[in-house]
C-alpha positions, -999 to 999 in steps of 0.1 A, spaced: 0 0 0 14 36 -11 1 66 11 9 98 -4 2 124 23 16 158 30 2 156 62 32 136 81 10 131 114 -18 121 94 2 100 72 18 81 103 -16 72 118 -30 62 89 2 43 79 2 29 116 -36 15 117 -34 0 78 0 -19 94 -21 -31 121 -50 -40 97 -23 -69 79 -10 -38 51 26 -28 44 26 2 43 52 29 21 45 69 31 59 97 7 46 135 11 50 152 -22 31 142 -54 63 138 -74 80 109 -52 45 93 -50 41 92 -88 78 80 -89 66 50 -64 36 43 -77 50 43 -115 80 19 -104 69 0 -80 45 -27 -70 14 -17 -51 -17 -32 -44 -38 0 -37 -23 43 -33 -40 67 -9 -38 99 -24 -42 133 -13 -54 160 -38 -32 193 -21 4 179 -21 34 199 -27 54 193 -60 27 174 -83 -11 176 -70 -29 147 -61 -50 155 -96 -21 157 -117 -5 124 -102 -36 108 -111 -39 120 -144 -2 107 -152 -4 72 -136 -35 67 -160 -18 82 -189 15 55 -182 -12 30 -182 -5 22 -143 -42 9 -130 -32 4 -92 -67 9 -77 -65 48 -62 -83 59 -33 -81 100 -33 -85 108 8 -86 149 5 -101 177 25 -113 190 -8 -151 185 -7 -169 197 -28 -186 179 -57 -167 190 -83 -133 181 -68 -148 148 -62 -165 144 -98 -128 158 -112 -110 132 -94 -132 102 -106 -130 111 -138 -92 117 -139 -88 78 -124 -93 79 -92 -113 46 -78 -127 61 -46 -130 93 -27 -134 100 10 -133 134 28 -113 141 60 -115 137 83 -131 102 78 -137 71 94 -111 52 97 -135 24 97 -147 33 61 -112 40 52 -100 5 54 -135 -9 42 -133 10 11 -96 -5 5 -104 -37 11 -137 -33 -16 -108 -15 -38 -90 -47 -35 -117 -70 -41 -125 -56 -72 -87 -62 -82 -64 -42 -110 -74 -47 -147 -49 -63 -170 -55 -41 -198 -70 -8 -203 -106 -4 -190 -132 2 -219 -145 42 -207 -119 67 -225 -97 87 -199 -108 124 -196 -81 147 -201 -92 177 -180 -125 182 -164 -144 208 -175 -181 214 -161 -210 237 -175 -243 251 -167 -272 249 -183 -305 261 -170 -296 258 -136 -283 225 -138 -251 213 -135 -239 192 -164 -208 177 -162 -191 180 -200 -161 152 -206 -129 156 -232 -117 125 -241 -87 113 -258 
């Protein structure tokens, strides 16, 4: 398991309690030493925050998917509104929980990440490229740019 977290006492307790759940357990704090780890080496699931110095949690996303790396990514962010939510899904991400969280829900939603397993290939949807959103009568509409 890769925690990227810029957070270090958060990063330690969550790194601490998924060691006691069974997980190992790698920490980095910036988003370009957890896109380094995540690109080379061999992880069953990354918790990802979104604000992270160096590379966002967005933009590591975005380039794991694009080097065709499908590690199943949970995004764990105090970013909550919709849209950051909605941007991050659609960049990759697998899951999304707001902190402060559950800790509880935290490791359920790993384990149902690892469940579900990494696909071999590709998945069939197209990637989006950036997010873009628009409005239209008062409802928000959600436009996609694929590749």
């Amino acid at each position: 398991m890769l925690v990227i977290e810029d957070e270090r006492g958060l990063a330690a307790a969550v790194a601490r309690g998924l060691g006691q759940e069974g997980f190992t357990v790698d920490v980095v704090h910036d988003g370009a030493d957890g896109l380094w780890n995540a690109v080379n080496e061999p992880y069953d699931a990354v918790v990802l925050d979104i604000l992270l110095p160096g590379l966002s949690g967005y933009e590591v996303i975005r380039r794991l998917r694009a080097a065709r790396v499908w590690t199943p990514v949970l995004m764990l962010t105090a970013k909550d509104g919709e849209y950051d939510e909605a941007d991050a899904l659609d960049l990759g991400a697998d899951d999304y929980l707001r902190k402060p969280c559950s800790y509880i829900v935290l490791v359920a939603c790993l384990r149902a990440l690892l469940r579900r397993g990494t696909p071999a290939a590709r998945p069939s949807w197209p990637p989006v490229t950036s997010p873009s959103t628009r409005h239209a009568a008062g409802v928000s509409v959600p436009t996609r740019k694929y590749t």
